[in-house]
RODO-2510 file (C-alpha; in nm, 4 decimals, decimal comma):
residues 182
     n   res          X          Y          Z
     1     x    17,5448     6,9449   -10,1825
     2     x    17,5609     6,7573   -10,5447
     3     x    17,2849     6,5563   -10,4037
     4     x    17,0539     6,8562   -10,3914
     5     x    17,2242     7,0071   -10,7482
     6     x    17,0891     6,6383   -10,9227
     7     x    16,7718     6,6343   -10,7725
     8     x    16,6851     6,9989   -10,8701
     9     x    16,7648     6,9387   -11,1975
    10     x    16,5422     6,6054   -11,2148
    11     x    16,2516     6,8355   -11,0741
    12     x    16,2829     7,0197   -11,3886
    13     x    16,3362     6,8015   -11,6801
    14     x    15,9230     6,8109   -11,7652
    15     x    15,6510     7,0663   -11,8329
    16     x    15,4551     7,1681   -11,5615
    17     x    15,0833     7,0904   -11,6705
    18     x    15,0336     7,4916   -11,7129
    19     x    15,2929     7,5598   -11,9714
    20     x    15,1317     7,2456   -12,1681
    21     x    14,7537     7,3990   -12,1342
    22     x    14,9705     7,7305   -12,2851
    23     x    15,1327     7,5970   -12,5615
    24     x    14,7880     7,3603   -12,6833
    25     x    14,6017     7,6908   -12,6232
    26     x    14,8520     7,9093   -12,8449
    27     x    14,8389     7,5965   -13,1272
    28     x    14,4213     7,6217   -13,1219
    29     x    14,4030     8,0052   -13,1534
    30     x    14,6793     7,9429   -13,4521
    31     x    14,4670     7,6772   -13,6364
    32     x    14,1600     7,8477   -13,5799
    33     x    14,3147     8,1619   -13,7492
    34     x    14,4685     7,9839   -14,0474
    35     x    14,1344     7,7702   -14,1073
    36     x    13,9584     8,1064   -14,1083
    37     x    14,1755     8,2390   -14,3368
    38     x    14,2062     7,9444   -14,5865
    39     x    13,7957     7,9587   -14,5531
    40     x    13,7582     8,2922   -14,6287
    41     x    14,0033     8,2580   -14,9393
    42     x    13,7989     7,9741   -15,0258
    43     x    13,4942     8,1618   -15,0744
    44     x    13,7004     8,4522   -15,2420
    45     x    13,8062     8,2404   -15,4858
    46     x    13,4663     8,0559   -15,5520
    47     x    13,3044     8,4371   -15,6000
    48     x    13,5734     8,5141   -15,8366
    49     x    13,5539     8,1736   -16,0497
    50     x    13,1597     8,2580   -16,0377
    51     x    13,1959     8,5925   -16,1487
    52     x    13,4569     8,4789   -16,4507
    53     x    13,2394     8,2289   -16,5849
    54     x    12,9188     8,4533   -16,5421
    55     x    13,1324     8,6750   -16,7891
    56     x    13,2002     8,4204   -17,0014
    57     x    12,8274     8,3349   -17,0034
    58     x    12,7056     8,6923   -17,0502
    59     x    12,9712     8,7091   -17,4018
    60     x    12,7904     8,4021   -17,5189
    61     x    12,4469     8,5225   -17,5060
    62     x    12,5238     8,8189   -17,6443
    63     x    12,7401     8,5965   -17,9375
    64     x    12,4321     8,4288   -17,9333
    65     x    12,2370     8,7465   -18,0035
    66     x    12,4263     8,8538   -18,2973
    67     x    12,3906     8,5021   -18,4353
    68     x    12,0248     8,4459   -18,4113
    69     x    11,8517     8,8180   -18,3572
    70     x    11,7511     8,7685   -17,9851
    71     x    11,8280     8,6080   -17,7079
    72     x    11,7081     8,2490   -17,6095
    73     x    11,3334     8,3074   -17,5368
    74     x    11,3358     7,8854   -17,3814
    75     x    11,6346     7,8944   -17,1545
    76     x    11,3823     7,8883   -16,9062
    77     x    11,5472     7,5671   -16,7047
    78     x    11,9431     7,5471   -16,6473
    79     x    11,9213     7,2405   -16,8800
    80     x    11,7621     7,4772   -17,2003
    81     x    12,0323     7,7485   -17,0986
    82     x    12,3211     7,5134   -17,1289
    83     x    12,1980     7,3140   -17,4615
    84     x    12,1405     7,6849   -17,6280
    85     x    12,4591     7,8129   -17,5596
    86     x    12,5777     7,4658   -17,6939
    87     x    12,4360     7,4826   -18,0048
    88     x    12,1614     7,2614   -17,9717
    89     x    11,8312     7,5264   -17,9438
    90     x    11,7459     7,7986   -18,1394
    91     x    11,5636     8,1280   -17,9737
    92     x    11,2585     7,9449   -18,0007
    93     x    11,3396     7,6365   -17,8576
    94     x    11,3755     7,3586   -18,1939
    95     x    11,6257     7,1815   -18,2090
    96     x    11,9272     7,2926   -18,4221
    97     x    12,3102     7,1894   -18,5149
    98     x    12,4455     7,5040   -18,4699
    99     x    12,7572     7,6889   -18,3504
   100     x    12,8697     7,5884   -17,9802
   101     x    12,8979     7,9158   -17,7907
   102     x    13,0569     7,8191   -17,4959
   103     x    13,3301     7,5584   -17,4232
   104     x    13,1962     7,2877   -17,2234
   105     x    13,5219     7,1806   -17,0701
   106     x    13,5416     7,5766   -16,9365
   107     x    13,2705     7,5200   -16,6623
   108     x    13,1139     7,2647   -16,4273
   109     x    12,8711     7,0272   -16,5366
   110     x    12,5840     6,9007   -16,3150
   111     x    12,6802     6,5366   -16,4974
   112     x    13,0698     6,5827   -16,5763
   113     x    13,1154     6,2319   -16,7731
   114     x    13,2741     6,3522   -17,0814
   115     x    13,0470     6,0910   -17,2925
   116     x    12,7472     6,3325   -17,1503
   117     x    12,8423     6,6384   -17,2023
   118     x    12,5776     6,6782   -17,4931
   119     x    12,3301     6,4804   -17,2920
   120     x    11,9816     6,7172   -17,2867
   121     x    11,9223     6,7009   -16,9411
   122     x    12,3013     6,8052   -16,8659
   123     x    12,3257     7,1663   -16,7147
   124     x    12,5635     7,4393   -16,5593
   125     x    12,6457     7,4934   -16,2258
   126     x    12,8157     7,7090   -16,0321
   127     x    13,0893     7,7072   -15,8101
   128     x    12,8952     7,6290   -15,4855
   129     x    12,7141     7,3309   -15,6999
   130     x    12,3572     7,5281   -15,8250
   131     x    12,2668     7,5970   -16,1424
   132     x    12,2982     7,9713   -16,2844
   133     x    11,9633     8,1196   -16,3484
   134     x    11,8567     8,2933   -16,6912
   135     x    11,5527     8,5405   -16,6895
   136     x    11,4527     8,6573   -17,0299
   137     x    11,2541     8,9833   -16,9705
   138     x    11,0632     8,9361   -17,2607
   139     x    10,8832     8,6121   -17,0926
   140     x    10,7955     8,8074   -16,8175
   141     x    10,7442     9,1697   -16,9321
   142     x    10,6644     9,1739   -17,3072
   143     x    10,7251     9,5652   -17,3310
   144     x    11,0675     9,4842   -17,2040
   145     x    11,4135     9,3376   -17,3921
   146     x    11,7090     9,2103   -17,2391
   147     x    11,8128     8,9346   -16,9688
   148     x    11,9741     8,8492   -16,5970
   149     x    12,2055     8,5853   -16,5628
   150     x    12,3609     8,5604   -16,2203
   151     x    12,4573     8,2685   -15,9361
   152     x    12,2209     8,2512   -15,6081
   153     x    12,5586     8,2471   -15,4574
   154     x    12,6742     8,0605   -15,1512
   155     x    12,3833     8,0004   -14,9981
   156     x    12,1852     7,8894   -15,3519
   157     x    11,8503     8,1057   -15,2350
   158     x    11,6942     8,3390   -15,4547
   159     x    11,3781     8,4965   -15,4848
   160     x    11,3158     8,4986   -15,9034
   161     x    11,1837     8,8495   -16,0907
   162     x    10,8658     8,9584   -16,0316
   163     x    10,6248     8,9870   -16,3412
   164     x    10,7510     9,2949   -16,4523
   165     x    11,1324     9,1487   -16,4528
   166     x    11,2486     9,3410   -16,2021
   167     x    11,4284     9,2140   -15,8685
   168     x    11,3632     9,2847   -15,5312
   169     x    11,7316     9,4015   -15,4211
   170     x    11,6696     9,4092   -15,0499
   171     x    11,5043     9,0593   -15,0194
   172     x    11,7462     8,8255   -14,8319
   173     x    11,7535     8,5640   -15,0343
   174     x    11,8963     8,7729   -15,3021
   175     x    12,1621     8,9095   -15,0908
   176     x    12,4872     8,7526   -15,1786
   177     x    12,3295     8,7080   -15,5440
   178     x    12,6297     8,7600   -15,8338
   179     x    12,4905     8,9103   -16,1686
   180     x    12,6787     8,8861   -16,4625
   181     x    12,6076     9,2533   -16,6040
   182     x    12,6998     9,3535   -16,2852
***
């Protein structure tokens, strides 16, 4: 009788292969669900930074504004946008020494070596590593004032204003678009 006792309990000292294929499939749906939801806190938190420094963007242009009677009329590429708002462009485009509107260290820069971060061809991007577009209206629509700043988001597509500076909402490459006056 002990004989049988020992060799019952040997029988059951390991895991039968089915509780192992159990326990690796329980650990898979558990890292599959806590990589979704550090992803999708990821991207929460890249929209929000996005939206923050649009803000902070949207303040300096209208800083800007107050400063020099209209908004930059040659911020036409991200690297005119970024050496405006640092003092280096007046509305017209000529060079200047003037008032830094915007803290460089605040924001991402296409070429973050601190000895460049006055270098003319150095620009701002956002969070998912794109530039942030400026439209002035005026450029396109002389009858009209006033500018959009935004992100082309996540997936860095965009289709730009037509000629009358209006956007086409329902395009999809505007679709997960962030404005900043929005």
């Amino acid at each position: 009788m002990p004989l049988q006792r020992g060799s019952e309990r040997g029988a059951r000292r390991g895991f039968t292969l089915i509780e192992l294929f159990t326990v690796i499939a329980i650990i898979t749906v558990l890292a599959g669900v806590a990589f979704g939801a550090i992803r999708g806190a990821k991207r929460q938190a890249a929209i929000a930074r996005a939206r923050a420094e649009l803000a902070v963007l949207g303040q300096a242009l209208e800083e800007y504004k107050r400063q020099y009677g209209d908004y930059p009329w040659t911020a036409a590429t991200p690297a005119q946008l970024y050496q405006t708002l640092n003092g280096k462009l007046d509305p017209a485009g000529a060079a200047l020494n003037g008032r830094r509107f915007i803290t460089s260290s605040q924001f991402t820069l296409n070429d973050p070596d601190p000895a460049r971060v006055d270098d003319p061809a150095n620009f701002l991007v956002d969070p998912w590593g794109n530039f942030y577009r400026y439209v002035y209206f005026h450029q396109v629509s002389p009858e009209r004032r006033g500018y959009v700043l935004y992100s082309a988001g996540p997936d860095g597509a965009d289709t730009p204003p037509n000629t009358n500076g209006a956007f086409n909402a329902t395009d999809p490459g505007n679709a997960d678009n962030l404005y900043a006056n929005q």
